[in-house]
C-alpha positions in Angstrom: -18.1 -5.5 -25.4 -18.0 -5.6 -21.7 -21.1 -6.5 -19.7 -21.0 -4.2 -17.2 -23.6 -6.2 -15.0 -20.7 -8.4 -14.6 -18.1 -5.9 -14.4 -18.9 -4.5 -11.2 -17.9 -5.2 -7.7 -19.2 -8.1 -6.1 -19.7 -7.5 -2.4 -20.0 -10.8 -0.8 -20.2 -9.6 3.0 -20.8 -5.8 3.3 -18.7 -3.7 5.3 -21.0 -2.7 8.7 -19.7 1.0 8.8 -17.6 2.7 12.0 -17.3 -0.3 14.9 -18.5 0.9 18.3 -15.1 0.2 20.1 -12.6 2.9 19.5 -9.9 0.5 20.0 -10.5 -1.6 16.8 -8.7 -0.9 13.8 -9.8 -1.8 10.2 -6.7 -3.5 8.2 -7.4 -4.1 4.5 -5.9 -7.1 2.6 -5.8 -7.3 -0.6 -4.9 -10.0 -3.0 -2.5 -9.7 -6.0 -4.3 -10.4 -9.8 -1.5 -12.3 -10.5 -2.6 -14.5 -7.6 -4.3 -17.6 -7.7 -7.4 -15.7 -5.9 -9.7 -18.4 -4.5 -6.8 -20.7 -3.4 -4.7 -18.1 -1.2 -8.1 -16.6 -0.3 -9.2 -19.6 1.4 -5.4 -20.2 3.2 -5.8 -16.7 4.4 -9.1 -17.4 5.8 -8.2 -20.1 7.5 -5.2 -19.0 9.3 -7.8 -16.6 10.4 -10.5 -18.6 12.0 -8.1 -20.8 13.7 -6.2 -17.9 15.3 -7.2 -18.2 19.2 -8.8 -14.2 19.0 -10.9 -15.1 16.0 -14.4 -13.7 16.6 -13.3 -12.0 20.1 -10.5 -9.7 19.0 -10.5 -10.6 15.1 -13.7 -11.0 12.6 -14.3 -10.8 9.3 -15.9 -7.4 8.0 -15.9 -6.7 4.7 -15.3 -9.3 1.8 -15.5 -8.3 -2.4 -14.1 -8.9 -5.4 -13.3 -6.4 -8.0 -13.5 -7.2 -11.1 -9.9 -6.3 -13.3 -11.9 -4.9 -15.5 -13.7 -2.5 -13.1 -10.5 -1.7 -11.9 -8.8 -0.5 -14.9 -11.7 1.8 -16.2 -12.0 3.4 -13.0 -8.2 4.0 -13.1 -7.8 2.9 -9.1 -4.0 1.7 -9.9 -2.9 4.2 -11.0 -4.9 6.5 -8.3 -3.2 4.4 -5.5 0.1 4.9 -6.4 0.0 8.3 -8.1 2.9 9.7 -6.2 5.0 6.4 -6.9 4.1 6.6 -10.6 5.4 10.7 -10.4 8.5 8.9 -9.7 8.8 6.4 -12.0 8.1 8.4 -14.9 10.5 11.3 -13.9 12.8 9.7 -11.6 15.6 11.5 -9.8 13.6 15.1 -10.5 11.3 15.0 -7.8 13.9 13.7 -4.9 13.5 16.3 -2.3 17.1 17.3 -0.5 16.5 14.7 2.4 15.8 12.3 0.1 19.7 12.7 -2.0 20.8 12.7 1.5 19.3 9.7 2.5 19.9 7.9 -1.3 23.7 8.9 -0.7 23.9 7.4 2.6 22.5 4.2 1.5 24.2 3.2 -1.8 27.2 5.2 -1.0 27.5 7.2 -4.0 26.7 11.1 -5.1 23.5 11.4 -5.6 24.0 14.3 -8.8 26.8 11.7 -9.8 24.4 8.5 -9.5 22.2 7.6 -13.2 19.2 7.3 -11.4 16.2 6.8 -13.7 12.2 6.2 -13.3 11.1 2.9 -14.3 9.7 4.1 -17.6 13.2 4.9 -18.7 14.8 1.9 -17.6 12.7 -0.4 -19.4 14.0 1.4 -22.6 17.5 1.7 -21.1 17.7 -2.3 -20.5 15.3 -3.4 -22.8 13.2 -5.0 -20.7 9.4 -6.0 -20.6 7.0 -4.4 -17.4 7.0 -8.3 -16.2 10.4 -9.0 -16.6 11.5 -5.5 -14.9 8.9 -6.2 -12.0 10.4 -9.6 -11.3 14.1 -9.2 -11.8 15.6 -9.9 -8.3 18.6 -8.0 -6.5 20.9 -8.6 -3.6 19.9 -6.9 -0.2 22.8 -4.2 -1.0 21.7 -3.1 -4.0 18.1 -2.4 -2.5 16.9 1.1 -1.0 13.7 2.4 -0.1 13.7 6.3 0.6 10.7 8.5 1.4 8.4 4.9 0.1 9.9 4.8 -2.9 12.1 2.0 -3.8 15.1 2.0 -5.8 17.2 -0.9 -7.2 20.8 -0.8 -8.4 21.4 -2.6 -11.4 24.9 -2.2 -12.7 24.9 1.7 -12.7 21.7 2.6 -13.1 19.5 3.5 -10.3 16.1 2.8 -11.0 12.7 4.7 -9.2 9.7 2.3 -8.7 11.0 -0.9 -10.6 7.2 -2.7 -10.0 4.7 0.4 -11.4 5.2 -0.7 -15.2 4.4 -4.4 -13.9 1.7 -3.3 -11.7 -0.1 -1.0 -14.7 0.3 -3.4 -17.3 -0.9 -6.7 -15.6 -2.7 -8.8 -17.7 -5.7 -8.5 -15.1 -8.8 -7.9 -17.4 -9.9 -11.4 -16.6 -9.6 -11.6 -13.0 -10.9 -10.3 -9.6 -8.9 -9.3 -7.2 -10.5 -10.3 -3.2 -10.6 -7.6 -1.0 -11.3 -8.4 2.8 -10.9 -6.2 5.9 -10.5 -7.2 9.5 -11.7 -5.4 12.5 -9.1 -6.0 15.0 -8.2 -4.7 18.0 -4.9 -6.6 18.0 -2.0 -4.6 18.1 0.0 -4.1 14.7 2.5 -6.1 15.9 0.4 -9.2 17.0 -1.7 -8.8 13.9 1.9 -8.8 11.9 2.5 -12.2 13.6 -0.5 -13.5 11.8 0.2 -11.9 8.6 3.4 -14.3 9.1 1.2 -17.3 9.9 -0.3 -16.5 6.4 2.6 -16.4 4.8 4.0 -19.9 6.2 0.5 -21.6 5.3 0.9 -19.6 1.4 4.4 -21.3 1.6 3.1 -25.0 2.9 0.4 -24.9 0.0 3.0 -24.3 -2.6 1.7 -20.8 -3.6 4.2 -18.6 -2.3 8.3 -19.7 -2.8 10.0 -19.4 0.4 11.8 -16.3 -0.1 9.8 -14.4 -2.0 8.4 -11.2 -0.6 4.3 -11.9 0.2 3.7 -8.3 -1.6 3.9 -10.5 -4.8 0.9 -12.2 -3.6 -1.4 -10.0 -1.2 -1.0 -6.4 0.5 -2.0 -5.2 3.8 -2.4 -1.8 5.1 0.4 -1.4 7.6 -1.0 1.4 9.2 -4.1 4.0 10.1 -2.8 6.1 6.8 -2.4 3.5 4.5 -6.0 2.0 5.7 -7.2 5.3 4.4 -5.7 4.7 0.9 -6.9 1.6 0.7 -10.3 2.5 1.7 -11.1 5.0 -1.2 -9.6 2.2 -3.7 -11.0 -0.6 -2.4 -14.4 -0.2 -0.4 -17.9 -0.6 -1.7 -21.0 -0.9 -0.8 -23.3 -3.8 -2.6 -24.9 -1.2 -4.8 -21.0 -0.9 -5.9 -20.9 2.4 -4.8 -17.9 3.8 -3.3 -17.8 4.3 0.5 -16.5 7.9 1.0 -13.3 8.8 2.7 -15.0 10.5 5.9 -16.8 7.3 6.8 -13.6 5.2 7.3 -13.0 5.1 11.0 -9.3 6.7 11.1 -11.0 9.2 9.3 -13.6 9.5 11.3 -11.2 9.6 14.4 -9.2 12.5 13.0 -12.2 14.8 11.9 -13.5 14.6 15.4 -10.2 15.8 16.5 -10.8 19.1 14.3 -8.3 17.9 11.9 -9.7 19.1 8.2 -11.3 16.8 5.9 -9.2 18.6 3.1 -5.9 18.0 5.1 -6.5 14.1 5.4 -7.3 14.0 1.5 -4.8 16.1 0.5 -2.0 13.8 2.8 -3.1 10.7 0.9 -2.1 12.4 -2.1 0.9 14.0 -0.9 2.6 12.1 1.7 5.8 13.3 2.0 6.4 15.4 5.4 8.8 17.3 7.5 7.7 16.7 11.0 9.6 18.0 14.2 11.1 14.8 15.8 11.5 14.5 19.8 15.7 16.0 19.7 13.8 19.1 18.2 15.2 18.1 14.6 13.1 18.7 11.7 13.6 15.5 9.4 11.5 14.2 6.5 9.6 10.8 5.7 6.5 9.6 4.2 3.0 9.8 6.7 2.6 5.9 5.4 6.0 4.7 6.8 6.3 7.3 9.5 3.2 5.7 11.2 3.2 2.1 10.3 2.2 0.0 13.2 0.4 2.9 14.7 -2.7 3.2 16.8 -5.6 5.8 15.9 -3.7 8.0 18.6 -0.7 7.3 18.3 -1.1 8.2 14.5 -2.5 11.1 15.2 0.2 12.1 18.3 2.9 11.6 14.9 0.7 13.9 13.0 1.1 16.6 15.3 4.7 16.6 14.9 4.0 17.7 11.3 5.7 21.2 10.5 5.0 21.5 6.8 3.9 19.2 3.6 5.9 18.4 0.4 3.5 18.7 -2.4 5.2 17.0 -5.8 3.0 18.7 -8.9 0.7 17.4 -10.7 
């Protein structure tokens, strides 16, 4: 049986709520279960607190760990990447017409003439493990990534999401998975520059092989959006509560800007967008990529541009 004293979050330095300076931005990093937690923890860390803005520009806010099996009863995987699972389990069904276009243009082949399959199918199809699927490795060419979902060519199959078997069935009942944030009012791409720091010190210590992409070790929010998404997954208080959405900052920032509560909830869910670009065009993308590396504003500003919302069923 599980003892659910000890299956609870374990917040080692609370998160202190909204910062005062509206410049700050809180980025999540998370660490990967099949990390070695403690050890690329405490490499993180210190790239950290030797950076020259630590403390002034940079600190430490918010610290847990979640325990794997907390994380699997309350189903947060799956909850963070519910529309990437809607497209590895059905695959080509839900591309929207922009997204053919774009898959066209990038493998060079017809996309109703392309066997392009979820995940789920293609572990049958190549009779492969979750593991085995999550770690086979492709050239640059036969790699795509189209509205945030990625696709890998393998021979002639296409196939949607090749990591969300891997990431659902990771053996990660017996271990934690750190959480930190850090309130920053760095610019994404100076705080990018230390993320790069990280990985070179993760690569010095022998915990990350040069080459490999970091996302097999930790995950950072890459932008106000994706902030958001982490915050609902990952954020609790030391009562292991769940912090709600409308008392993250970016949150907070849009709400007092009159956009709707509903609307901010309802674009974590459903990301993809048509937005009117600056030629007057109307073009598609996902609100995660379309403002990575944003400020609150200028997030917001992109969100303006929106025209209409793609909602993938249930």
């Amino acid at each position: 049986m599980v003892d659910r004293k000890n299956d609870l979050p374990s917040v080692l330095i609370p998160y202190p709520g909204v910062g005062s300076d509206p410049d700050t931005q809180d980025i999540f990093v998370n660490l990967r279960p099949e990390s070695n937690g403690v050890l690329v923890e405490s490499v993180m860390l210190r790239v950290i607190q030797r950076h020259r803005d630590y403390k002034k520009r940079i600190s430490l806010v918010y610290l847990a760990n979640l325990p794997g099996t907390f994380i699997m009863r309350n189903h947060i995987t799956e909850e963070h990447y519910s529309l990437k699972l809607k497209f590895a389990v059905l695959g080509k069904k839900y591309f929207t017409p922009a997204m053919r276009e774009a898959f066209s243009l990038r493998f060079g082949v017809p996309f109703e003439e392309a066997k392009i399959v979820g995940a789920f199918e293609a572990l049958r199809i190549l009779s492969l493990s979750p593991s085995d699927l999550f770690r086979l490795w492709v050239p640059q060419e036969d790699f795509g990534i189209v509205n945030g979902q990625t696709i890998k060519r393998m021979g002639d199959l296409y196939v949607v999401n090749y990591d969300l078997p891997g990431l659902l069935h990771m053996k990660i009942r017996e271990k934690d998975i750190a959480v930190m944030i850090f309130r920053t009012s760095l610019a994404y791409e100076e705080f990018t520059l230390i993320v790069d720091d990280m990985v070179s010190a993760l690569e010095e210590a022998g915990i990350l092989v040069p080459g490999m992409p970091s996302s097999r070790v930790f995950h950072y929010s890459k932008g106000p959006f994706e902030q958001l998404l982490d915050g609902i997954g990952y954020l609790y208080t030391p009562e292991a509560a769940n912090i709600p959405l409308e008392e993250l900052p970016f949150a907070r920032y849009l709400m007092a800007r009159s956009v709707d509560f509903s609307a901010i909830h309802g674009l974590l869910k459903n990301p993809i967008i048509l937005y009117r670009s600056p030629d007057g065009s109307l073009r598609e993308d996902n609100i995660y990529d379309y403002t990575q590396g944003e400020t609150y504003e200028g997030a917001y500003r992109k969100l303006e541009t929106m025209e209409a919302q793609v909602v993938i069923p249930e």
